[in-house]
One Martini backbone bead per residue (centre of mass of N, CA, C, O) as a GRO file, in nm:
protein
  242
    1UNK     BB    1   0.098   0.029   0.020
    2UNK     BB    2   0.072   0.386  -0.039
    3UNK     BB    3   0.144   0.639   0.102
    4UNK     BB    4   0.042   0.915   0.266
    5UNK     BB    5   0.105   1.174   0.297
    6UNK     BB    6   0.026   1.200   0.663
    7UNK     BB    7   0.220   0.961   0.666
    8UNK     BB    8   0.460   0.721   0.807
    9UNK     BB    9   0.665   0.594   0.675
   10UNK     BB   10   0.787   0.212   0.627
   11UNK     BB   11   1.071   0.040   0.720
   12UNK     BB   12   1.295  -0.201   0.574
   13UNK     BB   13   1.553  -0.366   0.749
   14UNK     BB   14   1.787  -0.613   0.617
   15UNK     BB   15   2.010  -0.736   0.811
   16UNK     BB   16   2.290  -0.906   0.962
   17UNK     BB   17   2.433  -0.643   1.066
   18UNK     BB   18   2.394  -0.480   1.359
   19UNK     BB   19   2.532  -0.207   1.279
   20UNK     BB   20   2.371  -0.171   1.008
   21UNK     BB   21   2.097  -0.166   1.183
   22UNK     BB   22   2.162   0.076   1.358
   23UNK     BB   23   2.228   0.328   1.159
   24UNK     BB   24   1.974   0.323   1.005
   25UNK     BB   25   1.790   0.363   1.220
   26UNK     BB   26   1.872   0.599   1.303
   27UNK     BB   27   1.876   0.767   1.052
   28UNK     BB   28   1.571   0.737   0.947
   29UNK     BB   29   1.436   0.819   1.233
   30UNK     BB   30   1.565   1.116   1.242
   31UNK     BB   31   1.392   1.179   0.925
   32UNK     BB   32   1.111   1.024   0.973
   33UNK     BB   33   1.078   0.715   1.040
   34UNK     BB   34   0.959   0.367   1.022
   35UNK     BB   35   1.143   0.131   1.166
   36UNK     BB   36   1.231  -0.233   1.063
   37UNK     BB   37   1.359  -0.528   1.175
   38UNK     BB   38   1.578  -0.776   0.999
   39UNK     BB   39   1.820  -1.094   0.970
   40UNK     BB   40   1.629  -1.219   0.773
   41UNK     BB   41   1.371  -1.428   0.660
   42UNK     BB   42   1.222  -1.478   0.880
   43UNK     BB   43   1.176  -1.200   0.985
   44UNK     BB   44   1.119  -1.099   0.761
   45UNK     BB   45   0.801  -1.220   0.708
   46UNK     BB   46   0.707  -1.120   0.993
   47UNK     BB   47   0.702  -0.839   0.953
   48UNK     BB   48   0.531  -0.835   0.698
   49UNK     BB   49   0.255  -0.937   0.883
   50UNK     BB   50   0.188  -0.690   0.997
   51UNK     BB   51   0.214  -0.481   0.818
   52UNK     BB   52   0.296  -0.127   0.671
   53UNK     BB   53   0.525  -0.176   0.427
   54UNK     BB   54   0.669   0.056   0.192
   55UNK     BB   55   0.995  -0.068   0.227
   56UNK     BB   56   1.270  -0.244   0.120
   57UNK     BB   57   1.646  -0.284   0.235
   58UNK     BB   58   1.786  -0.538   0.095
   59UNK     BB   59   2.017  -0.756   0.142
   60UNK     BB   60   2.187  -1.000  -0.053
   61UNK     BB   61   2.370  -1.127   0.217
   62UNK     BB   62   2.211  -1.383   0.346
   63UNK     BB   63   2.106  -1.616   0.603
   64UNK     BB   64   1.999  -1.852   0.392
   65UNK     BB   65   1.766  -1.646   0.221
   66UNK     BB   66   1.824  -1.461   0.001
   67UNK     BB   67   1.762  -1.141  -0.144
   68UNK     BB   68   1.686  -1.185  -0.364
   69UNK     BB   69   1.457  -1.396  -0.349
   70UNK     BB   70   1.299  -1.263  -0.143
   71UNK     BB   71   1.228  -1.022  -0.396
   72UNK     BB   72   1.094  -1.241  -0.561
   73UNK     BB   73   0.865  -1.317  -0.350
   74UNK     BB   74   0.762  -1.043  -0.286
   75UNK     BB   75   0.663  -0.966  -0.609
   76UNK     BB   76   0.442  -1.219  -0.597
   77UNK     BB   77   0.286  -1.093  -0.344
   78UNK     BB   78   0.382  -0.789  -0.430
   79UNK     BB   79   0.365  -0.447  -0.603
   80UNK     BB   80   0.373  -0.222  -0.381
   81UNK     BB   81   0.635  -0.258  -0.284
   82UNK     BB   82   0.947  -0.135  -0.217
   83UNK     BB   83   1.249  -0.228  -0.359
   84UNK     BB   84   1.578  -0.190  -0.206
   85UNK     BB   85   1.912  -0.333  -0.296
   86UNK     BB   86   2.191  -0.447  -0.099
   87UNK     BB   87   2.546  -0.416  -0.200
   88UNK     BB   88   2.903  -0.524  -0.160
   89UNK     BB   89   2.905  -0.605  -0.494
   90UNK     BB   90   3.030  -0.451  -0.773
   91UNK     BB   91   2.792  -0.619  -0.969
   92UNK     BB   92   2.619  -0.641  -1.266
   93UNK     BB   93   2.447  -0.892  -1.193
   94UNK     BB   94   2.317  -0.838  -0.967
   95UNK     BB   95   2.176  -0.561  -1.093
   96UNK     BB   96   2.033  -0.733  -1.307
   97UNK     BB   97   1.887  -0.944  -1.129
   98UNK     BB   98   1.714  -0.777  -0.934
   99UNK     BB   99   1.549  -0.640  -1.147
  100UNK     BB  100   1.436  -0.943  -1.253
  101UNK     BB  101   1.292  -0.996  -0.982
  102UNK     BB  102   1.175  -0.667  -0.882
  103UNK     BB  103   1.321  -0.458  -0.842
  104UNK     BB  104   1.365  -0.086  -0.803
  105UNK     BB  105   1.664  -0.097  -0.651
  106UNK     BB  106   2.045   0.000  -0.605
  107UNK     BB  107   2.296  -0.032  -0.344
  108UNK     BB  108   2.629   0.028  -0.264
  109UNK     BB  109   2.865  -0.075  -0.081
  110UNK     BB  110   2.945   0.204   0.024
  111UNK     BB  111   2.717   0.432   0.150
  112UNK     BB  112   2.527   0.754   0.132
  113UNK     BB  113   2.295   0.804   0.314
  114UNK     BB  114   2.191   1.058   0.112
  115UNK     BB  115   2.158   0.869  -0.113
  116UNK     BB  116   1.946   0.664   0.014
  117UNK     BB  117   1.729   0.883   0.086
  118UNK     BB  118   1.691   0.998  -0.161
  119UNK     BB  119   1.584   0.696  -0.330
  120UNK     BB  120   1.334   0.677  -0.127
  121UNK     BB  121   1.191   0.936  -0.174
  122UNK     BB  122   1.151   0.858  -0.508
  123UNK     BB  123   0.993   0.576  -0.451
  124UNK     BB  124   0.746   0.694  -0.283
  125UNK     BB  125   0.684   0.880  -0.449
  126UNK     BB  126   0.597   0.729  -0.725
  127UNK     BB  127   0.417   0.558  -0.505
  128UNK     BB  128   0.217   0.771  -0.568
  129UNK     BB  129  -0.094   0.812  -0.592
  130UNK     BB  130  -0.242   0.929  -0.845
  131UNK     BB  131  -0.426   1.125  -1.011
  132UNK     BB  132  -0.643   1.208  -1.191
  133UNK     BB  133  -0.716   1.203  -1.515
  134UNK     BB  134  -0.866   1.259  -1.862
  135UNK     BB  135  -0.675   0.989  -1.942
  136UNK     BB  136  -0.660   0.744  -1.755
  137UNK     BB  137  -0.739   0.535  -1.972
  138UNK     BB  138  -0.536   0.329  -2.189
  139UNK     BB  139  -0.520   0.183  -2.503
  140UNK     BB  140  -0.346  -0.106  -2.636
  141UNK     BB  141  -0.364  -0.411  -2.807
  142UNK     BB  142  -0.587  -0.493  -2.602
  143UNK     BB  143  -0.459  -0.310  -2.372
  144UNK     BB  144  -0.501  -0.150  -1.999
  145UNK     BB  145  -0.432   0.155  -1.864
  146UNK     BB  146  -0.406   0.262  -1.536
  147UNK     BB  147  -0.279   0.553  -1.400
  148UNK     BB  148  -0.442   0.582  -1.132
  149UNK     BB  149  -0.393   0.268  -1.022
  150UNK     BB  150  -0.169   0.111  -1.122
  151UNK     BB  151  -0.277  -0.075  -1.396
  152UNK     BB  152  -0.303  -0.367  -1.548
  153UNK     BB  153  -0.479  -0.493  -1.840
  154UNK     BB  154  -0.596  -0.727  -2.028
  155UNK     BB  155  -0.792  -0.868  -2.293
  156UNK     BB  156  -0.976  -1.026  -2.060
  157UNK     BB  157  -0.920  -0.823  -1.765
  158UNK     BB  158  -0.666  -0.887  -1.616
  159UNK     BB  159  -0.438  -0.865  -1.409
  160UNK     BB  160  -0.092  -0.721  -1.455
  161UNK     BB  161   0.207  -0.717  -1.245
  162UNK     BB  162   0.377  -0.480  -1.196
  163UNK     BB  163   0.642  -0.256  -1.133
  164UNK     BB  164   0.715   0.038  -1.082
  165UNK     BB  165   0.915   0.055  -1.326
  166UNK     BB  166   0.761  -0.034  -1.531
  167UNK     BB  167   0.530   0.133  -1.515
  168UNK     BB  168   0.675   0.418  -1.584
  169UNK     BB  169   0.767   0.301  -1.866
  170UNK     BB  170   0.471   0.288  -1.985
  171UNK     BB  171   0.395   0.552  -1.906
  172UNK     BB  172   0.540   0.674  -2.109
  173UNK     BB  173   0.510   0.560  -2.396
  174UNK     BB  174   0.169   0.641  -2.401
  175UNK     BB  175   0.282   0.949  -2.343
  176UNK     BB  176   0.307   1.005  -2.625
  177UNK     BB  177   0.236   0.798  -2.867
  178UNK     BB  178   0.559   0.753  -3.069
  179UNK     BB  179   0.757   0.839  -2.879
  180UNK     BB  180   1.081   0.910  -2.840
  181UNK     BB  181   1.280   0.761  -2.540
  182UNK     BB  182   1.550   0.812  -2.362
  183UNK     BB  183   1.750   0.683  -2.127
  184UNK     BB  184   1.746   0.955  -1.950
  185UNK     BB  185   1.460   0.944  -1.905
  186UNK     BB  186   1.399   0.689  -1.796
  187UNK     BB  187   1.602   0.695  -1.544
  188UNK     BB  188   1.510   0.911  -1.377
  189UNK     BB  189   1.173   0.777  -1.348
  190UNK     BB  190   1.271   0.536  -1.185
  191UNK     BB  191   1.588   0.628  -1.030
  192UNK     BB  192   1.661   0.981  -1.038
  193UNK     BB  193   1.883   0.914  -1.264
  194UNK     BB  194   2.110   0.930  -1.501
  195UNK     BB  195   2.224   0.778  -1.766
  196UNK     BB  196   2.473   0.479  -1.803
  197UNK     BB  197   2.617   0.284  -2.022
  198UNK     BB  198   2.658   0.091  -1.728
  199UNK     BB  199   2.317   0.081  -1.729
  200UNK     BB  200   2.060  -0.167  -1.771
  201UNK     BB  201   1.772  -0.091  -1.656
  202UNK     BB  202   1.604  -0.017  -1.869
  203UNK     BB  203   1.671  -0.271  -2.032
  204UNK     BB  204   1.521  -0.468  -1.817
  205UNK     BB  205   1.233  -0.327  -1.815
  206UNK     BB  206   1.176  -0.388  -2.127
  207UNK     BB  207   1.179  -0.698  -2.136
  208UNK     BB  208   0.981  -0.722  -1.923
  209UNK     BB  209   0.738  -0.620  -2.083
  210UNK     BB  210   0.746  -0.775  -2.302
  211UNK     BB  211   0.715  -1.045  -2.199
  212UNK     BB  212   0.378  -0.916  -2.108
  213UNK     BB  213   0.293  -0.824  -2.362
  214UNK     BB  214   0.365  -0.988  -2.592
  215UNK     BB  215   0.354  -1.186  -2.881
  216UNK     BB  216   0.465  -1.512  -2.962
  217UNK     BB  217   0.324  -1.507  -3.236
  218UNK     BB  218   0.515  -1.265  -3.278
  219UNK     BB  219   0.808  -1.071  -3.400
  220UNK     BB  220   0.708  -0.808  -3.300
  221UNK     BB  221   0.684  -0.550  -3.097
  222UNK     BB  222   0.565  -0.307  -2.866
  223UNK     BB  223   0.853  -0.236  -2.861
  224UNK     BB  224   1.098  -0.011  -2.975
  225UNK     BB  225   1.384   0.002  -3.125
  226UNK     BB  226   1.573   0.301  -3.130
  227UNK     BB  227   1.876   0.335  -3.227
  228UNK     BB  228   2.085   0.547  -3.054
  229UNK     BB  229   1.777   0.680  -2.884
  230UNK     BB  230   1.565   0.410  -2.820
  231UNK     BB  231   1.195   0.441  -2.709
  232UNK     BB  232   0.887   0.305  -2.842
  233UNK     BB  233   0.538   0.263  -2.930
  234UNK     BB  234   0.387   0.067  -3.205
  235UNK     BB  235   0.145   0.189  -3.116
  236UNK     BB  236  -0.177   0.278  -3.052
  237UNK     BB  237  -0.358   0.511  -2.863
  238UNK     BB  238  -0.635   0.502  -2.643
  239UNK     BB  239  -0.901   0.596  -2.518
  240UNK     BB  240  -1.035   0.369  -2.257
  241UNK     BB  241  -1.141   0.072  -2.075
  242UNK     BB  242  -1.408  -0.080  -2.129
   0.00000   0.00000   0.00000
C-alpha cells in the first residue's frame, strides 16, 4: 500500500549485520521514518506479516535464503512495496538480477546515508497514487493501463502485475504514443538519476515489458528499439478503459 501524504512511511531494514541495521536504524528514525528491522529471511517475513510496510532495503548476502530470493518471492505476493537491494559486491550480474526478479533500485556497500535517503524519497514519491487524469484509461493492442490506479489489465480484464519501475516505463511511453524516450528520461522517471552506459535498468525493465506484452507468435514487439535513440511504443494509443 503506497503511503498517504500524511502518513509516516515505514521502512524494512533487512541485513544481519547488527552495526549495519543499528546506522539505518538511527539514521532514517532521526528522519521522521518508522523503521522496522530483520536480520534474515525468517523475520523478514515475520515483520512483513504484521502489514503496514511501504518499502524494504534488503541486503543481497543474508543467512538462509538471500535477499534475491526474497525479493523476488515478495513481489510475486506484492507488486506494491517497494524494494531497494543493497550489496556489497559492485557487480553488475547482482544489479541486473536483482532488477529481473523485480527490484525498485540498488545501492553499493559502502553508501552515502544521504544518497539512500535520496533513493528512498524519490521511490515512495513516484509510487504515491496518481491523481485522476482526463485520459485515466489508455488502451493498446487490446490492453488497458488505468494510470491512476497504476494497473495494467489484458485482453480478457485480468491484472497483470507491474513493478514500480515497469509501471513507470510503459506510463511514459503511452503518453503520448509513438514518441521516442531516450534512456536519459526514462532512468531518470525510474530511478532518479541520468543513464549511464553502464546502467542497463531501463534496458531490464523493457525486456521485462516485453515479456508481459508481447505475443509470442509475433515477431515485433509493442515496444520498439530505435537504435542510437532509445524506445518508443509501436502501436496507437487510445483514451477508454472499456
Amino acid at each position: 500500500m503506497s503511503p498517504t501524504p500524511d502518513a509516516t512511511p515505514t521502512l524494512l531494514v533487512v541485513d544481519d549485520d547488527l552495526v549495519a541495521q543499528a546506522r539505518m536504524n538511527a539514521y532514517f528514525s532521526k528522519e521522521g521514518y518508522r523503521v522496522l528491522l530483520a536480520g534474515d529471511g525468517e523475520a523478514f517475513w515475520r515483520q512483513l506479516g504484521q502489514g503496514g510496510v511501504d518499502l524494504v532495503l534488503l541486503d543481497i548476502n543474508l543467512p538462509g535464503q538471500d535477499g534475491l530470493s526474497l525479493a523476488r518471492e515478495l513481489r510475486a505476493r506484492d507488486a506494491s512495496i517497494g524494494i531497494i537491494l543493497v550489496t556489497s559486491r559492485d557487480d553488475d550480474v547482482d544489479k541486473i538480477v536483482g532488477l529481473e526478479v523485480g527490484a525498485d533500485d540498488y545501492v553499493t556497500k559502502p553508501f552515502n546515508p544521504r544518497e539512500l535517503l535520496a533513493r528512498v524519497k524519490s521511490l515512495l514519491r513516484r509510487s504515491a497514487v496518481r491523481p485522476a487524469e482526463a485520459a485515466d484509461s489508455l488502451r493498446f493492442a487490446g490492453w488497458v493501463l488505468e494510470l491512476s490506479r497504476r494497473r495494467l489489465r489484458d485482453r480478457a480484464g485480468q491484472d497483470v502485475a507491474l513493478t514500480r519501475g515497469e509501471f513507470e516505463v510503459l506510463a511514459l511511453l503511452v503518453r503520448p504514443p509513438g514518441e521516442i524516450l531516450d534512456r536519459d528520461r526514462l532512468s531518470r522517471a525510474v530511478s532518479g538519476h541520468d543513464w549511464s552506459p553502464q546502467d542497463r535498468s531501463v534496458d531490464v525493465l523493457v525486456r521485462r515489458l516485453r515479456a508481459k506484452l508481447d505475443d509470442p507468435a509475433r515477431a515485433d514487439s509493442l515496444i520498439a528499439t530505435i537504435r542510437g535513440e532509445g524506445y518508443r511504443l509501436a502501436v496507437d494509443v487510445e483514451p477508454g478503459g472499456g
